[in-house]
N, C-alpha and C positions, 0 to 999 in steps of 0.2 A: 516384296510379297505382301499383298491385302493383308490387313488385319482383321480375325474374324470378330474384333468385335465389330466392324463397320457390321455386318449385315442385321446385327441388332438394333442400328439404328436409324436403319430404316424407318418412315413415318406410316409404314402400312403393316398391320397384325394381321393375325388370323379372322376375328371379330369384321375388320372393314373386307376383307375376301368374301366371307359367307354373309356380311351386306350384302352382295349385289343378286346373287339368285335368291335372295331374300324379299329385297324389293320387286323384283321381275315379279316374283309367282304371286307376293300378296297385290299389285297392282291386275295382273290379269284375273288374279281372284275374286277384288275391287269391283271393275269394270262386267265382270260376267256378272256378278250381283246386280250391279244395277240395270241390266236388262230387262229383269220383271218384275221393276218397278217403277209409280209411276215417276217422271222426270219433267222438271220444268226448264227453260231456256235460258241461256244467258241474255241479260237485258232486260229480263223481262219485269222487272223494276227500274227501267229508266224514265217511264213515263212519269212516276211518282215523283211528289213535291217533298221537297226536305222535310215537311210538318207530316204527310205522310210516312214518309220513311221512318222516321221519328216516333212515331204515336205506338206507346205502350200502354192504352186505354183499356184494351180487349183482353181475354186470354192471350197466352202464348200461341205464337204461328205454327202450325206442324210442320214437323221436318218433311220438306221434298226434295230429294236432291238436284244439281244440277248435273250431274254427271261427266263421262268423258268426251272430250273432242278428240279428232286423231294428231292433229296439225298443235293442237296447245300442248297435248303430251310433248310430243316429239321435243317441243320450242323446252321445255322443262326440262327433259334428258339432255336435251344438248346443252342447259344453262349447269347441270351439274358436271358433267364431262369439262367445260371451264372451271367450275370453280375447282376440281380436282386437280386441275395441271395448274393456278395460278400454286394453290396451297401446295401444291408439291414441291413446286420449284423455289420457295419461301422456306420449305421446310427449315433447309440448315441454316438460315438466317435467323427464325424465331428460337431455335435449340441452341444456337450459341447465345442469345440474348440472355434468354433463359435459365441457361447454367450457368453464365456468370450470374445473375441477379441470384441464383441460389446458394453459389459459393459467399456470396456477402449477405448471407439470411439474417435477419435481425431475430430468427428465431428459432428453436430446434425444436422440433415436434418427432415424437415415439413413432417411427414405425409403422405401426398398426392400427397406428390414428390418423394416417395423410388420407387415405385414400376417401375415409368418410367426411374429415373434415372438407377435401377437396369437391368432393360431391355439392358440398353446402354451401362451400364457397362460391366455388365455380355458377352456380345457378343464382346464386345473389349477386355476382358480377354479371352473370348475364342477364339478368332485370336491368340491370341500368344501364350496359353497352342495348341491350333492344331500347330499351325508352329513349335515350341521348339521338338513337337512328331514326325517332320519329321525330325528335324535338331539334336537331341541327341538320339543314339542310346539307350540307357535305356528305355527314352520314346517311342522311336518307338516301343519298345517290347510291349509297351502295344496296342499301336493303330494301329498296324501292325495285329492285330485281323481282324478291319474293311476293312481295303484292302484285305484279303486275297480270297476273292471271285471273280470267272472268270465271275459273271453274274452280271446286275446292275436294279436291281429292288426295292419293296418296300420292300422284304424281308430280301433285303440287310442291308437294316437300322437300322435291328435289328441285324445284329451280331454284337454284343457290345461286349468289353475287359472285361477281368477280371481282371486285375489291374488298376484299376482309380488311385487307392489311391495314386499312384506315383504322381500325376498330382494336387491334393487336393489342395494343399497349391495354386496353381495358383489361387483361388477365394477366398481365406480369408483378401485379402484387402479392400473386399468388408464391409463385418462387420465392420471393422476397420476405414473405412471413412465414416461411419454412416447408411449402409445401414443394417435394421434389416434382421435376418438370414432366417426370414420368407418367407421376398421378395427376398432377394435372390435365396433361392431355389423355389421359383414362377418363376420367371426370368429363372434361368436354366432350369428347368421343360418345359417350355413353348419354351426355344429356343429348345431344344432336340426334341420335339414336331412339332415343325416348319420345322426341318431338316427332319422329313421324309419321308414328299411326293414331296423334291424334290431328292431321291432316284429313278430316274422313268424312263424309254422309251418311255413311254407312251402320253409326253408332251414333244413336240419337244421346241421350242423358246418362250418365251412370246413376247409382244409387248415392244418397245423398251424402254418404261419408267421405266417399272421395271426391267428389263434386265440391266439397267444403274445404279440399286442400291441395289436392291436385290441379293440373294444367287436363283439360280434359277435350276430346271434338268439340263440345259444345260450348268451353271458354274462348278456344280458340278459333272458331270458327267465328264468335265476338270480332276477335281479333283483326280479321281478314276482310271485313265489312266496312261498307264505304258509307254504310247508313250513317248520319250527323251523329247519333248518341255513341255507337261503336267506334268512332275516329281515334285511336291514341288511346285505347286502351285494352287490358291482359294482353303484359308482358311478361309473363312469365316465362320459363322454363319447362321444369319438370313441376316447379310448387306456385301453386294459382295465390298462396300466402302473402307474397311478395305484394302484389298488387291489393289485396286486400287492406295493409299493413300504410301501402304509402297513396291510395288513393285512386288507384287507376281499374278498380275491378267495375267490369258491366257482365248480367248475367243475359243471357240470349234469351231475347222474347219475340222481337218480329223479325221476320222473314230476313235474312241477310241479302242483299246487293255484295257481291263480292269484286273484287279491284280496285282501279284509281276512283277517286273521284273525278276525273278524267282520263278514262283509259288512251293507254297509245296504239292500239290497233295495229299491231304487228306479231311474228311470229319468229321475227329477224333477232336471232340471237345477240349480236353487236348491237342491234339499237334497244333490245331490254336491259342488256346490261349497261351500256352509255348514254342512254339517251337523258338521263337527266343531269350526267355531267356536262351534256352538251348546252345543253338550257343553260345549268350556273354560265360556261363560261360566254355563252350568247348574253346574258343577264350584266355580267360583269363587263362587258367588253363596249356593250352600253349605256352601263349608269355613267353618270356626271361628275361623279365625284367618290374620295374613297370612303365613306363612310355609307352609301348606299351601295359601293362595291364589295364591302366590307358584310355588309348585311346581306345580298343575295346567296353569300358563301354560309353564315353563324349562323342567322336565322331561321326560323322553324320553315318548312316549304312552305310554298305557298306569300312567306311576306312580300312584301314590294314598298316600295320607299313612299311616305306619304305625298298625295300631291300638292303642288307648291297651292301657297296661298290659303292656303286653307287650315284652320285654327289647328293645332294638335290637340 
């Protein structure tokens, strides 16, 4: 006979249920808003030169949004519906990790202090698991999912990767300095949660108090921008602090280009989510040698091996 604790351990609450008609009604909310108003195109800064894109000369750009496509939505519901079944099926593989790394805690924390320290935790591991996925090409493969969108909306937020699991191990310290795996995954849950309704157009600037600490639309819409100044930078979480603290804050002035710097023109769920695995291993398969095979993999995207003959 089941044990009824199994059904508590399940990886799905009450919280991720009333997610989903959550997301539904504020994206149809979203979208009907921007109806009557006015909208600009995607691409519509591709003509621009980098020195353009660039140029923080002027006042700030006013917000116009780009709005919805019907075919990008879709391409983003179906990228979350993946990442939902990869992480599910992972579940009990990170909760066994998990709970041993916690049965060996190097430290014992009160009760009533997991949950907030986890909150703080948690978001300062996740500054550096987001910065590592722009700065190692491996990782970028996975979170190269989320950028790959020319529109920046609420539906945005849901194209999620399907390989997390790359990235795992960035929050198992958390167990391991005494925070139970519980609050942890509260903590994550809640900051992913957090992140996205400031996926938006829809909410230009806040007022200046929270704009000094916060992750906000308009830090992150920074974020999501292919413009040179905005590349690799706010990665924050819930707190825009982080970034402020080690070097990577840009505050939004011109116009955002949102996507790749070479977008891949699809809506094919398998090649948003693969398609830049498929490059390493096209890249690796190759180079010449292991230390240019070795760099298409560690490397920031985008390096390529110097050409021969030529001075370093």
């Amino acid at each position: 006979m089941a044990s009824p604790k199994r059904k508590r351990d399940l990886p799905i609450d009450l919280i991720d249920l009333l997610s989903v008609p959550f997301f539904v009604t504020t994206i149809l909310a979203e979208a009907r808003s921007m109806r009557n108003r006015e909208l600009r195109q995607p691409g519509d800064m591709d003509h621009e030169t980098k020195a353009e894109l660039a140029d923080t000369s002027g006042p700030p750009d006013p917000l116009v949004p780009v709005g919805y496509e019907q075919n990008d939505t879709r391409a983003s519901l179906l990228m979350l519906a993946g990442n939902i079944t990869v992480n599910l099926a992972l579940a009990g593989v990170y909760g066994r990790i998990n709970n041993r790394l916690f049965r060996h805690r190097l430290v014992r924390l009160p009760a009533k202090l997991q949950l907030p320290l986890a909150m703080v935790m948690w978001d300062f591991l996740y500054y550096w698991s987001h910065r590592w996925q722009h700065e190692k090409r491996i990782f970028w493969a996975n979170h190269v999912t989320h950028h790959s969108s020319e529109h920046y909306n609420l539906s945005t937020a849901l194209r999620q990767p399907w390989s997390g699991y790359l990235l795992a191990w960035c929050y198992m310290p958390m167990p391991l300095l005494g925070i139970a795996p519980r609050h942890a995954a509260k903590a994550g849950q809640l900051n992913l949660l957090y992140q996205y309704w400031i996926h938006t157009e829809a909410i230009d600037r806040l007022p200046p108090s929270a704009e000094t600490v916060l992750n906000t639309p308009s830090h992150h819409r920074v974020h999501h921008g292919a413009n040179p100044q905005y590349l690799d930078k706010n990665y924050g979480g819930i707190l825009i602090t982080w970034d402020k603290l080690f070097g990577t804050f840009e505050p939004e002035h011109r116009r955002i280009k949102y996507g790749l710097t070479k977008n891949i023109e699809t809506f094919n769920p398998f090649r948003i989510a693969y398609h830049e695995m498929a490059d390493i291993a096209r890249d690796v398969r190759r180079a010449s040698n292991w230390r240019d095979r070795w760099g298409h993999v560690w490397k920031r995207p985008g390096w390529s091996p110097p050409a021969i003959g030529l001075d370093s």
